[in-house]
C-alpha positions as CSV (number, residue, x, y, z in Angstrom):
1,X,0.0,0.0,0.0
2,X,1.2,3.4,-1.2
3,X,1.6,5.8,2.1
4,X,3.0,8.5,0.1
5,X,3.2,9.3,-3.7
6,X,5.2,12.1,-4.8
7,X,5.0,12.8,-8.8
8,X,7.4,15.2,-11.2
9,X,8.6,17.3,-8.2
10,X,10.8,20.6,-9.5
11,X,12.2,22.9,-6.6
12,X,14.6,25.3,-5.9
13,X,15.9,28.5,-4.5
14,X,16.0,31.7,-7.2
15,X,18.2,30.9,-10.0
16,X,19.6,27.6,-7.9
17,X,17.5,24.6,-9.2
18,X,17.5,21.3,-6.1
19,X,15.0,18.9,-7.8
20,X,14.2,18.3,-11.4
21,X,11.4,16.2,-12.5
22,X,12.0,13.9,-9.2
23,X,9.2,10.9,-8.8
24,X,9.2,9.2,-5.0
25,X,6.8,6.4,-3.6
26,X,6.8,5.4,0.0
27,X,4.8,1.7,0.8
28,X,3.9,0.4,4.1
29,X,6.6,-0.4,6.0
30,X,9.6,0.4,4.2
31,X,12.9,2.0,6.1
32,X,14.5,4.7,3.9
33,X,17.9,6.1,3.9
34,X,17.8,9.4,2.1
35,X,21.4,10.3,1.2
36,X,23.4,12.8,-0.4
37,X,26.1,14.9,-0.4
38,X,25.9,18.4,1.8
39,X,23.4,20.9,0.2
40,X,21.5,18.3,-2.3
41,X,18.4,18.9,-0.8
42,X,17.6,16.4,1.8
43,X,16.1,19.0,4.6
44,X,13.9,20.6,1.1
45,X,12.3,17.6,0.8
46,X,11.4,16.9,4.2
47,X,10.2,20.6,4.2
48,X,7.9,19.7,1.1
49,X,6.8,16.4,1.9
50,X,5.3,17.5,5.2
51,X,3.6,20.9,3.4
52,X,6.4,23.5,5.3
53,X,7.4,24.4,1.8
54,X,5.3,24.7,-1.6
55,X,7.0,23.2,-4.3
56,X,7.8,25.3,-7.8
57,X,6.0,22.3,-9.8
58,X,4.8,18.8,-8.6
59,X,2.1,16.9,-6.9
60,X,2.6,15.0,-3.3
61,X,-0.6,13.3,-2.2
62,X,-0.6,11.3,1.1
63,X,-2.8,7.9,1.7
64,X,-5.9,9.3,3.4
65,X,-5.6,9.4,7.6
66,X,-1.9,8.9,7.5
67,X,-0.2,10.9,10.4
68,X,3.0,11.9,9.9
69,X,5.9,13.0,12.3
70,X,8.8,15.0,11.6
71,X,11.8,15.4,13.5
72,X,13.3,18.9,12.4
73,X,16.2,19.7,14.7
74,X,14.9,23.9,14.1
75,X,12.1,23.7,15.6
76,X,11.5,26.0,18.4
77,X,10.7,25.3,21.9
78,X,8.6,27.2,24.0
79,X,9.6,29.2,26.6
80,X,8.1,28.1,30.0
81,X,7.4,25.1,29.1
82,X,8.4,22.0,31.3
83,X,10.2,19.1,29.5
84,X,7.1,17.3,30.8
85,X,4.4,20.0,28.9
86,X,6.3,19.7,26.1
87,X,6.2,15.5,26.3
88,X,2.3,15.9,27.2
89,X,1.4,18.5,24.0
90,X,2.1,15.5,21.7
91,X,-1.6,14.8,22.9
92,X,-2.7,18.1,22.0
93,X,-4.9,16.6,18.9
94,X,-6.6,13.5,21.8
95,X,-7.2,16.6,24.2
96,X,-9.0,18.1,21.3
97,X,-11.0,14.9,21.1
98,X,-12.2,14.6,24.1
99,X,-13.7,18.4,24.1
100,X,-15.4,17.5,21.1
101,X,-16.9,14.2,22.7
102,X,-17.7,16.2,26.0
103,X,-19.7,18.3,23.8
104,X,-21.8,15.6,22.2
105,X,-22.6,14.3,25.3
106,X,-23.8,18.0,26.7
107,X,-26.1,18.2,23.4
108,X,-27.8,15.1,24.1
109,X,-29.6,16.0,27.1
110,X,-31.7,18.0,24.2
111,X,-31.3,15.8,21.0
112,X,-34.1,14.5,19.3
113,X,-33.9,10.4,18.1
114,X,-31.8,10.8,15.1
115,X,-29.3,13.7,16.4
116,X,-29.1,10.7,19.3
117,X,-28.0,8.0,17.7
118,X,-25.4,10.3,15.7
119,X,-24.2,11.4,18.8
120,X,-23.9,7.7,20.0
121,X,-21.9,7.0,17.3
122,X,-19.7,10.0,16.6
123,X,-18.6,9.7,20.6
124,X,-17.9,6.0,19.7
125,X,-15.6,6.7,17.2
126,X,-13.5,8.7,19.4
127,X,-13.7,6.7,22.4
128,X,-11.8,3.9,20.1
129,X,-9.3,6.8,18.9
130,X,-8.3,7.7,22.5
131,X,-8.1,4.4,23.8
132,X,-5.4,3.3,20.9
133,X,-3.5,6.4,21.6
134,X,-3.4,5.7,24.8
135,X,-5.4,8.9,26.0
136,X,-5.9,7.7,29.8
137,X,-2.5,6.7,30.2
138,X,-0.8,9.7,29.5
139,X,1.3,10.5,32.4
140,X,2.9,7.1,32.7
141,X,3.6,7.1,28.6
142,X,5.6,10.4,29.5
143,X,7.2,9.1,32.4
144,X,7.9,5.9,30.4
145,X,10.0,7.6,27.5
146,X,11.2,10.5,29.7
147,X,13.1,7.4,31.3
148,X,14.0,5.8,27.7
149,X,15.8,8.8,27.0
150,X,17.2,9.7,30.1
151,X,15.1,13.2,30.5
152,X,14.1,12.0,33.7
153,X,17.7,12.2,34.8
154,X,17.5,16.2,33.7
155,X,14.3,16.6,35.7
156,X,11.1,16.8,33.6
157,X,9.8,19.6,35.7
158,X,12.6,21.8,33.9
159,X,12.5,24.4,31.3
160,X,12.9,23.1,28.0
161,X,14.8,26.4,26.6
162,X,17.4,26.0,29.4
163,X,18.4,22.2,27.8
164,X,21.6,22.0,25.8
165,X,21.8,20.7,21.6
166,X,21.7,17.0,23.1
167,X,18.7,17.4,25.7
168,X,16.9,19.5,23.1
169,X,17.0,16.9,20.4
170,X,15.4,13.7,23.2
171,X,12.6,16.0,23.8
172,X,11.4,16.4,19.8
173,X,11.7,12.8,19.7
174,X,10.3,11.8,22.6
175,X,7.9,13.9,21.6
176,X,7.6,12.6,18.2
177,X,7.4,8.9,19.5
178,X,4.7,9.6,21.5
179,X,2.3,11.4,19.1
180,X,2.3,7.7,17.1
181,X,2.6,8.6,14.1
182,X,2.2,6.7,10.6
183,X,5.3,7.3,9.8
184,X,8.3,8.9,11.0
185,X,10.0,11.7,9.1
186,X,13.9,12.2,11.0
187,X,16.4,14.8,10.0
188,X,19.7,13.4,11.8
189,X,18.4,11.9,14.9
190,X,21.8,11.5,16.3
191,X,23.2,14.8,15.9
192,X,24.1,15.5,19.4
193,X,22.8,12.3,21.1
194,X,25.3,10.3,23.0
195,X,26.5,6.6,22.2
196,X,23.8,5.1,24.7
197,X,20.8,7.4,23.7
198,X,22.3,5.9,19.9
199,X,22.0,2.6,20.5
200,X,18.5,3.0,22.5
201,X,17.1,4.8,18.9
202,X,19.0,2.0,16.9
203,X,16.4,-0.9,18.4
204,X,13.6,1.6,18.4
205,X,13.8,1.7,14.6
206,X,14.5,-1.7,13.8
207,X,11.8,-2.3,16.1
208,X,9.7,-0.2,14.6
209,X,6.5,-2.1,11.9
210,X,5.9,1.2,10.3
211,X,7.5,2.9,7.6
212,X,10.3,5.9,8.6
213,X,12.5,7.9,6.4
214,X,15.8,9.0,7.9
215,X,18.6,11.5,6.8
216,X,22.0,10.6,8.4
217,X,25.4,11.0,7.9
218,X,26.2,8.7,10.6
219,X,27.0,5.8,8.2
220,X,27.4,2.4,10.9
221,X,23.7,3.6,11.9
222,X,21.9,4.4,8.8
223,X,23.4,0.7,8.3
224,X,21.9,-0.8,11.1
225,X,18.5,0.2,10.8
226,X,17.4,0.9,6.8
227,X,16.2,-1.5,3.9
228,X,16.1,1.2,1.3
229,X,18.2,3.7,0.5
230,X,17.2,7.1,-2.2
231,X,20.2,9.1,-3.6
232,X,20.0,12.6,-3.9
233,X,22.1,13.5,-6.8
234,X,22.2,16.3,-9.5
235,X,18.6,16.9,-9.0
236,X,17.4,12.9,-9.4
237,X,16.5,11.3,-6.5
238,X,17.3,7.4,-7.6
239,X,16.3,4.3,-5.4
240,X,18.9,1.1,-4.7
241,X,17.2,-1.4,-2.3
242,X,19.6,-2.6,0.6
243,X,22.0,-0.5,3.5
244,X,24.3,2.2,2.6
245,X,27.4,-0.3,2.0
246,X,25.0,-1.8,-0.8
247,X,24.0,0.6,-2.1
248,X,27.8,2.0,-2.3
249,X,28.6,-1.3,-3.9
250,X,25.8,-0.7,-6.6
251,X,26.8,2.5,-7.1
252,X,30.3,2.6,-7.6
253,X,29.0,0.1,-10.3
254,X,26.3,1.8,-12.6
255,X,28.9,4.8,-12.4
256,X,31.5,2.2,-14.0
257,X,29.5,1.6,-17.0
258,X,28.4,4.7,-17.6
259,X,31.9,6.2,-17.6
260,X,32.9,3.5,-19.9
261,X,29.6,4.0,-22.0
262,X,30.2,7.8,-22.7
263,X,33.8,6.9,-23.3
264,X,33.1,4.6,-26.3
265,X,30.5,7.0,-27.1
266,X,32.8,10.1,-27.5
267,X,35.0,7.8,-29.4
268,X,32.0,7.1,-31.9
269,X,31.2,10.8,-32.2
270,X,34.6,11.7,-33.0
271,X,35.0,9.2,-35.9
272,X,31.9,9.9,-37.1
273,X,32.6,13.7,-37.5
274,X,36.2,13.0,-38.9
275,X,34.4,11.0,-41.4
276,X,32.0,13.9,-42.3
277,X,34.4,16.9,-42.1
278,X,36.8,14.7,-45.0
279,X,34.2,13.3,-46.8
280,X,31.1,15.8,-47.2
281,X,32.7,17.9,-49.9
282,X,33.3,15.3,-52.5
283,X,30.9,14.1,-54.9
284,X,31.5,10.3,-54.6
285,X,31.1,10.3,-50.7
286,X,28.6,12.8,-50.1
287,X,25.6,11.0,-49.6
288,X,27.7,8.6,-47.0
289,X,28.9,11.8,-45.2
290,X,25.1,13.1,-44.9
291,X,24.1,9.3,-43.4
292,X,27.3,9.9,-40.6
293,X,25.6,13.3,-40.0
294,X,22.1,12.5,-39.8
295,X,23.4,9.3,-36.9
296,X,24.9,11.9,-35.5
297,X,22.2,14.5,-35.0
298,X,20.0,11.7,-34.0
299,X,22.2,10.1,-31.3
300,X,21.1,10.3,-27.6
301,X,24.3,11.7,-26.1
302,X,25.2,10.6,-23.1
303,X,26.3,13.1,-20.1
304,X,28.3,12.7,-17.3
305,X,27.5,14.3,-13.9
306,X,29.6,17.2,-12.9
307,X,32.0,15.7,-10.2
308,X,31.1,17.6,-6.7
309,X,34.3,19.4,-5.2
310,X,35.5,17.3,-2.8
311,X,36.6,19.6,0.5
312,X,40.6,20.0,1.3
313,X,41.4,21.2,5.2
314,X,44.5,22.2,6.0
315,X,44.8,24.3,8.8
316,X,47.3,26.9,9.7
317,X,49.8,26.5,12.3
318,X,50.5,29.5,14.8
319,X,53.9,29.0,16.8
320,X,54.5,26.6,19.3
321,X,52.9,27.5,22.3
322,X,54.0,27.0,26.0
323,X,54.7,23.0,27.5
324,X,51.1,23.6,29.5
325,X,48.1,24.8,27.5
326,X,46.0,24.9,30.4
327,X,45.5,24.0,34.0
328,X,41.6,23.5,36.1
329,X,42.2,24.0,39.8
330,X,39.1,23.2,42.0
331,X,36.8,23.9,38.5
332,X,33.2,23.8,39.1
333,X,31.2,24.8,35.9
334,X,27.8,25.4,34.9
335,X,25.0,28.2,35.4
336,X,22.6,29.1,37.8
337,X,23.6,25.5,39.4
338,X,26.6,23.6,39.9
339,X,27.1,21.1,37.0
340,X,30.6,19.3,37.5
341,X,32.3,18.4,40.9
342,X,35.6,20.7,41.3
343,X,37.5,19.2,38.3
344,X,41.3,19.3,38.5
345,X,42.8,18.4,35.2
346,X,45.7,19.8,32.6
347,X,46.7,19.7,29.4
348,X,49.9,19.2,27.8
349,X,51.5,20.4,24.0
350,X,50.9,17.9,21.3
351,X,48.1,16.1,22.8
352,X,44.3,15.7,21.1
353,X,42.0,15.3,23.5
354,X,38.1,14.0,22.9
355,X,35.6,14.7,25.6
356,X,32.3,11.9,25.5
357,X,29.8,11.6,27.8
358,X,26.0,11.6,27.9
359,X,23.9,15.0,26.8
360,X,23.5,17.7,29.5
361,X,26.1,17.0,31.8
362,X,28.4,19.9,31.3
363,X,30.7,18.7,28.1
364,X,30.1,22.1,25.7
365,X,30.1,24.2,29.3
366,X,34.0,23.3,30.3
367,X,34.6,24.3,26.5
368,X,33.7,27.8,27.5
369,X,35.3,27.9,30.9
370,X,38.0,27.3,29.6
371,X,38.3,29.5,26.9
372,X,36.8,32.1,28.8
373,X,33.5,32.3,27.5
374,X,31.4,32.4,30.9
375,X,32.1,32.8,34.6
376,X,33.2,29.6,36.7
377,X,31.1,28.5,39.3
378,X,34.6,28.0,41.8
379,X,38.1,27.3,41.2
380,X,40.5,28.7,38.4
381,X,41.2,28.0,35.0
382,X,45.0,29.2,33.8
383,X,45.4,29.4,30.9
384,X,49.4,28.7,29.2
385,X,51.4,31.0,27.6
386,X,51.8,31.7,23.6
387,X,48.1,30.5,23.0
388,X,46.4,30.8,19.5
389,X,43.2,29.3,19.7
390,X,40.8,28.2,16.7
391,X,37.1,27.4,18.3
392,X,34.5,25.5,16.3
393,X,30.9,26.4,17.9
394,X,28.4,23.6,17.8
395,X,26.1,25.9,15.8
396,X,25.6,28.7,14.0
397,X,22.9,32.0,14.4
398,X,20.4,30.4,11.7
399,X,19.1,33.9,10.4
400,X,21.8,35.3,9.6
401,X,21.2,37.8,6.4
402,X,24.7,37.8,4.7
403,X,26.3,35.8,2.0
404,X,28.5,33.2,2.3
405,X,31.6,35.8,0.8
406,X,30.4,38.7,3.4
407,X,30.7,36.6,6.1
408,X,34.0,35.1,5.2
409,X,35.2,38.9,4.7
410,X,34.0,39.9,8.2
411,X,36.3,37.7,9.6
412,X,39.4,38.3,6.9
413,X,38.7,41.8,5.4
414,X,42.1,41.7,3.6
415,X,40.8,38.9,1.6
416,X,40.7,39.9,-2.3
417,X,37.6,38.5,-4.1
418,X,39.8,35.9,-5.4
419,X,41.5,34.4,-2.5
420,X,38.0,34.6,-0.2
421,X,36.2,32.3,-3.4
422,X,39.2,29.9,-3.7
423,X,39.2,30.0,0.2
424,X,35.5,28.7,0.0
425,X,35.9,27.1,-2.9
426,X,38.5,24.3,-1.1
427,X,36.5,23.3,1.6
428,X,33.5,22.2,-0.6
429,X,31.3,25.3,-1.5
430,X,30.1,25.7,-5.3
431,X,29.6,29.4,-6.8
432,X,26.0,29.0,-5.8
433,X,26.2,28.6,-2.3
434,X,29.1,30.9,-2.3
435,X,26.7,33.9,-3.4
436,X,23.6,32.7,-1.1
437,X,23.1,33.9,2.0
438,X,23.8,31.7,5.1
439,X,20.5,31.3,6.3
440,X,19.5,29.5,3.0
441,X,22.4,26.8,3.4
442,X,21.7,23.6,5.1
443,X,23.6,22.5,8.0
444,X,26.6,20.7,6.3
445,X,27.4,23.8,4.3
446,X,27.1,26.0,7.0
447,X,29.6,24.1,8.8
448,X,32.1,24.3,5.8
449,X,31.6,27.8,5.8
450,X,33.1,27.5,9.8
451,X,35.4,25.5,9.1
452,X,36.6,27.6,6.3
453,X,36.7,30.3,9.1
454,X,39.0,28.5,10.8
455,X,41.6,27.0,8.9
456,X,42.1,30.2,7.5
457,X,43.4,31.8,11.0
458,X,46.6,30.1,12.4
459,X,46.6,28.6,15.6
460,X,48.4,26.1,18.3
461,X,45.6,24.7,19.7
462,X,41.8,23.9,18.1
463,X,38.7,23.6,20.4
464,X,35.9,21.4,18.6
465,X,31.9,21.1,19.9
466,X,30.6,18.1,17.7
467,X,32.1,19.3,14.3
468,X,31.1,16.5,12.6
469,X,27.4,17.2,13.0
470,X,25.5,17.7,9.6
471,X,28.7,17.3,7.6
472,X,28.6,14.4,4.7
473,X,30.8,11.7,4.7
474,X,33.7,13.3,2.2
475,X,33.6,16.3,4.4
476,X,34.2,14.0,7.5
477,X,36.9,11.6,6.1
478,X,39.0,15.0,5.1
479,X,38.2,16.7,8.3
480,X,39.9,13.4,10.0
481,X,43.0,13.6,8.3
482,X,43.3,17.5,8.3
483,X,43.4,16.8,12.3
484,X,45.8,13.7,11.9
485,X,47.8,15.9,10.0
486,X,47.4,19.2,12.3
487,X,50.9,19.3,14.8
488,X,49.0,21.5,17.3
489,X,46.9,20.2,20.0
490,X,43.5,19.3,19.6
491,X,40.3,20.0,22.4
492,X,37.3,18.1,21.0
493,X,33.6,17.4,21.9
494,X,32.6,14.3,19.6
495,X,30.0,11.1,20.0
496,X,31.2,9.5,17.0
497,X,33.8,7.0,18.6
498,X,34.9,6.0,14.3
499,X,35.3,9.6,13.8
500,X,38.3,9.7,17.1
501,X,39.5,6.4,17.1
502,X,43.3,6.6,15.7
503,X,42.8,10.4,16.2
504,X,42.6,11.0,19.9
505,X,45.6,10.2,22.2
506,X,43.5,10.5,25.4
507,X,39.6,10.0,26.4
508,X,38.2,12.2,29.1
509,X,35.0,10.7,30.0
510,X,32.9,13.7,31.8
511,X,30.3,11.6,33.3
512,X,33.1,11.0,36.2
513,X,32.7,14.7,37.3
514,X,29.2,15.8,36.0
515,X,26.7,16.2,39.1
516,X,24.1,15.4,36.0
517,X,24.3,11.8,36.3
């Protein structure tokens, strides 16, 4: 059964085109990957499918009654809300409900026979809709998943808009999983979620009988958990059934033969016009020259896709700084409460360090203490001497009105319009997205246009909060060995253990200190 039908879809954004002529079909119970490279339009179509954005041509028609959920990492919380409220509005549409049934059964103190027996069975109907979305268990269904995904830990009598990236994240989806829906819409889940709240989403979805589509860059899970993966490519969107290693395999393939295909083809073509340009001007081979032309004219050329630019990081290395970059004496971090016991730790030259631990419990917090960012609780940080630091925010002010250029030339006005393009240019951005403004980027390019930012300043010592979020799996393998290759010291925030492993030389696992767990 078709849950979704999506025909002869065209998008895009002024003179930058993101679909052409794209056909999709979802059937009960499939689990899509949806895949591409940074900035081919996965978010767009999300945003289309669920009716956030109006497409430039196309028609997307939904199986009648289907409820569908979307996880949209942008959407915005509201203030004075409790983690709990929040949990409890994904009833918002049973609450509803039951007003309208209270009302039916105030109107039949005065309803004649027939207006009765509509009543009778209007009230019916929802009666069964409440009980199967388990209306009169509400506050143990929130307790239950507030559990699941360790909110309960972070009290779920808290404000949601004082939660970090991590926290913020388990509340949409616990959220989302509790409205029930038909089918699950998720824009990269595990951005920000740690290893366990990973694994717990993992068997969720392979538990899970109805259909989902995902958009990850987190490659070991999309494998774990999808049958079907859709490409996103030079405005197709083509289907391969299997897991992302399949559909790698299949790939790499087709692309094989249609390399070779064009090459024999271009051969062709080019013997075929030799043969014209020496032949069409004498009498005796005329009419054979006109029969080359007319193949010619009639052939279906084939075309190769563009190659995407592939990002290059190098970063720029300040001088070597002091044997000590810094020292925490008695450090106890956080905000209007204590978040860490006093931590006393150092760090030496030369070494990258990776910070893990669970969501909420202080990781992106000693970041700033350290660098300054926000008062300490107690206790000291010192910082060492001949310091240069290069700091990678976990995310950037989404509204921001300027172009990609302006921005880079805010932060290097010397820049001539040459070197700020080939500056861009090298970590992955096209003309297009050069010349857009920020806010019209998705996530991945937005955090190429940071990085660009920051490999462009020299500097002995690099403090990272999750840069691997949003950022496609080119842009990650070059980011690794950019920071293999960097000879300063390294400060990272990162719940991707393949992304660190050969990377980091120590672990510091925060959970020892938090006072969150």
């Amino acid at each position: 059964m078709s849950i979704l039908n999506v025909e002869h879809l065209s998008h895009g954004f002024g003179d930058r085109a993101v679909f052409q002529d794209v056909s999709f079909r979802l059937l009960k119970g499939e689990h899509i990957g949806l895949v591409g490279a940074n900035g081919e339009g996965k978010s767009t179509f999300m945003s289309i499918i669920t009716g956030k954005l109006q497409p430039d041509e196309g028609k997307i028609e939904w199986a009648k009654n289907v409820r569908a959920g979307y996880l949209d990492q942008h959407t915005e919380l509201k203030k004075g809300m409790t983690v709990r409220e929040t949990l409890a509005s994904a009833f918002g549409f049973l609450f509803e409900l039951e007003e309208q049934m209270n009302g039916m059964y105030d109107r039949m103190a005065g309803a004649t026979e027939e207006e009765m027996a509509f009543y009778m069975e209007e009230t019916g109907v929802i009666q069964e809709l409440l009980s199967a979305h388990d209306f009169y268990m509400i506050d143990a269904k929130v307790e239950e998943v507030g559990r699941a995904l360790g909110l309960a830990d972070i009290g779920l009598d808290r404000d949601v808009t004082e939660l970090s990236g991590g926290q913020r994240t388990k509340v949409l989806l616990g959220k989302l999983l509790l409205e029930k829906p038909d089918i699950l819409l998720l824009d990269e889940p595990t951005n920000y979620l740690d290893a366990e709240h990973i694994e717990w989403l993992k068997r969720y979805l392979n538990e899970y009988e109805n259909a989902f589509i995902l958009i990850s860059h987190d490659i070991p899970f999309l494998n774990s958990v999808v049958n079907l993966i859709y490409h996103m490519d030079s405005l197709q969107l083509n289907r391969y059934v299997g897991d992302y290693d399949k559909f790698q395999e299949v790939y790499a393939v087709k692309k094989a033969q249609l390399e070779a295909a064009y090459n024999r083809q271009q051969k062709e073509i080019a013997q075929l016009k030799d043969f014209v340009a020496r032949n069409k001007a004498r009498v005796s081979t005329r009419n054979m020259a006109m029969s080359r032309q007319k193949k010619l004219d009639k052939m279906d050329v084939i075309e190769l896709a563009s190659e995407k630019p592939k990002p290059e990081f190098h970063f720029k290395e300040a001088r070597v700084p002091g044997r000590y970059l810094f020292r925490t004496e008695g450090l106890v971090i956080g905000y209007d409460e204590p978040l860490s016991a006093p931590i006393d730790r150092e760090m030496e030259r030369g070494e990258k360090l990776v910070l893990t631990g669970a969501n909420g419990i202080g990781k992106t917090t000693l970041l700033k203490s350290i660098l300054g960012l926000i008062p300490v609780l107690e206790g000291r940080v010192e910082l060492g001497d001949y310091l240069e630091i290069g700091y990678f925010e976990q995310e950037m002010d989404r509204n921001v009105e300027t172009t990609c250029l302006e921005e880079l030339w805010k932060e290097f006005p010397a820049f001539t319009q040459y070197e700020a393009r080939s500056a861009l240019a090298k970590c992955g951005l096209t003309t297009r997205h050069i010349e857009s403004r920020v806010k019209v980027l998705s996530g991945g390019e937005q955090a190429k246009l940071r990085l660009c930012k920051l490999i462009n300043r020299e500097s002995n010592l690099l403090v990272l909060d999750e840069p691997t979020n949003h950022l496609d799996a080119d842009a990650k393998t070059e980011l690794k060995r950019a920071l293999q290759a960097y000879r300063g010291s390294i400060l990272m925030v990162c719940h991707e253990p393949e992304f660190y492993e050969g990377l980091a030389t120590q672990v510091w696992d925060c959970s020892k200190w938090t006072t969150k767990v």
